[in-house]
Every structure is written in C-alpha cells, then in structure tokens.
C-alpha positions in Angstrom: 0.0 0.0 0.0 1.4 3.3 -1.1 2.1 6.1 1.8 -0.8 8.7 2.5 -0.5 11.7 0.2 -2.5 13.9 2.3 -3.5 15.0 6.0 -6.7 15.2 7.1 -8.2 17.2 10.5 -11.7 17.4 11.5 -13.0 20.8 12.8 -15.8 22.2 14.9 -17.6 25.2 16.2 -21.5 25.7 16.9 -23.0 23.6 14.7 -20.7 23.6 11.7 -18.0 20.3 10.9 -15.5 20.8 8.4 -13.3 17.9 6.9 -10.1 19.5 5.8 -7.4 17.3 3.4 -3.9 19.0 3.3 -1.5 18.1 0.8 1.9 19.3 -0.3 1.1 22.5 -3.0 1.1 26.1 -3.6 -1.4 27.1 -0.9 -4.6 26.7 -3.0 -7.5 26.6 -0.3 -10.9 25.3 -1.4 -14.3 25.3 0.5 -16.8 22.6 -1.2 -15.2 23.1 -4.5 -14.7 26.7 -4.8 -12.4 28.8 -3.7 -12.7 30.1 0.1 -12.8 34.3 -1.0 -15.7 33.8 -2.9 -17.3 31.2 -0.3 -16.5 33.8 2.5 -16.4 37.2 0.9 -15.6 39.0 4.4 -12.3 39.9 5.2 -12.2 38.7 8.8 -13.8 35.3 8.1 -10.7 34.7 5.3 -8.2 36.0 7.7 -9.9 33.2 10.7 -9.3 30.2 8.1 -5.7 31.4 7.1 -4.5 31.6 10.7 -3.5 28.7 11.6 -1.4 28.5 8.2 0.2 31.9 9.0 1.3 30.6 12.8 3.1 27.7 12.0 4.6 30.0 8.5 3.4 27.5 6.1 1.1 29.9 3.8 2.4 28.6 0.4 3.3 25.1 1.2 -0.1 23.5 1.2 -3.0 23.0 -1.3 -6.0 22.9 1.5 -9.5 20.7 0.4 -12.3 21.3 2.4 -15.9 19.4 3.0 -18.0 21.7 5.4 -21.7 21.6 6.3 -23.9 23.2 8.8 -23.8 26.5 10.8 -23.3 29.6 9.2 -20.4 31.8 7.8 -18.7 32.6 11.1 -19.5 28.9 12.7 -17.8 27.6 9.2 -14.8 29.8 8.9 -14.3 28.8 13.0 -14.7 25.4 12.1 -12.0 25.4 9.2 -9.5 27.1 11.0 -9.7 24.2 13.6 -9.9 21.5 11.4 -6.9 22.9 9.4 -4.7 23.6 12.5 -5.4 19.8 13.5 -4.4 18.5 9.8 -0.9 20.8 10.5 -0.5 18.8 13.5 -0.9 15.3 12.0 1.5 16.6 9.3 4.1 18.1 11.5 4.0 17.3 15.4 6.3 19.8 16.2 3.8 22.1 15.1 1.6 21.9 18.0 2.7 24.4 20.5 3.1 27.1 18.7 -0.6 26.5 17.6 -2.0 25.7 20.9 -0.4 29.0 22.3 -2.5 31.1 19.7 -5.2 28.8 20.8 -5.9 27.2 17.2 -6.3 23.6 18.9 -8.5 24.6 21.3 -12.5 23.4 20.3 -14.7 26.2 21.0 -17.5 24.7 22.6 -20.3 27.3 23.1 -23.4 26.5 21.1 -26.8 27.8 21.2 -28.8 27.1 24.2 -31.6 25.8 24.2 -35.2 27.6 24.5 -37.0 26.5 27.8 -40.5 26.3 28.8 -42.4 29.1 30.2 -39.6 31.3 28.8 -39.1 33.8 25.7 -35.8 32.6 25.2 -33.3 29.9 26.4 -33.3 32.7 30.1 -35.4 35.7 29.3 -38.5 35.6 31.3 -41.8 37.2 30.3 -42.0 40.4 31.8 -43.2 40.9 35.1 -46.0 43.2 36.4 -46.7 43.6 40.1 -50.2 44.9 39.9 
C-alpha cells in the first residue's frame, strides 16, 4: 500500500464540521469546490481560516480541500481554521505548541442554548407586572 498523500483534520464550532485534506502545494484553499474568497467574501472570516497557516509560517506550502456543512459563515470559517490547525498537527507534530499558544487547537465549545418552557428565550423571562 502506497504512503498517504495527504493530512486530514476534522474541525468544529457551533453547529458547523469541516473535513479538511492538506497536501503538499502552492497554498490553493478550497471550500466545497470553490475557492474560500468567494465562499467567504468577508475579510475577517478569510483571515480566521488562514490563521492557523500563518502561525506555523506554512502559507504557500499547502493545497488545503475542504468538506463543510452546517452552521453559518462565522461557525464555518471557525470550524475550518480548527480542522486545518489539526491537519498541521498530523502533518508536522512539532507544530503543536506554537498553535496551541494562539489557541488554534483549542475546540470552542459554546453553542446555542436551548429555548426552555415558560420562557421567551433559552433565560429571558416574560415580563413581570406587580399589579
């Protein structure tokens, strides 16, 4: 069996899951096949998913493939930047604390919360009238 010719991470944030394969290239990064400015037009979601990439000073070595579903734009760009910071680890272990000090490892785990009964919202109560 031939050796792996790529890296793969998983990232996650809210409700978004992004499958990222990194192999060697010329820094080519592509969301669901097309490229990621014109799948995130906004400046700060491009700069979240090149990130982890500019940490470990590996811009223009790697032709990034990503699968991601679910969320929205900000949930998806998080979710990227996670899953590709994981790939860099696979692919280079000495890699890791320099990402986990600009806490690219780190899975952030807030998601919505859920609405409860009697309430508006998942803690705003109804408003109350003394008399």
């Amino acid at each position: 069996m031939d050796k792996q010719t790529y890296h793969h991470g998983t990232g996650r944030r809210k409700c978004a899951v992004a499958q990222v394969k990194l192999s060697a290239g010329n820094g080519a990064i592509i969301v669901n096949g097309v490229p990621y400015e014109d799948r995130f037009p906004s400046h700060e979601h491009q700069r979240t998913i090149v990130q982890p990439l500019l940490v470990s000073e590996s811009l223009g070595k790697f032709n990034v493939v990503i699968k991601v579903n679910g969320g929205g734009v900000s949930g998806q760009s998080g979710a990227i930047s996670h899953g590709i910071a994981r790939a860099l680890v696979r692919s280079n272990e000495s890699l890791k604390p320099v990402l986990r000090q600009n806490g690219l490892l780190t899975r952030d785990s807030r998601v919505k919360e859920r609405k409860k009964v009697g309430l508006k919202r998942a803690r705003k109560a109804p408003q109350y009238t003394k008399r």
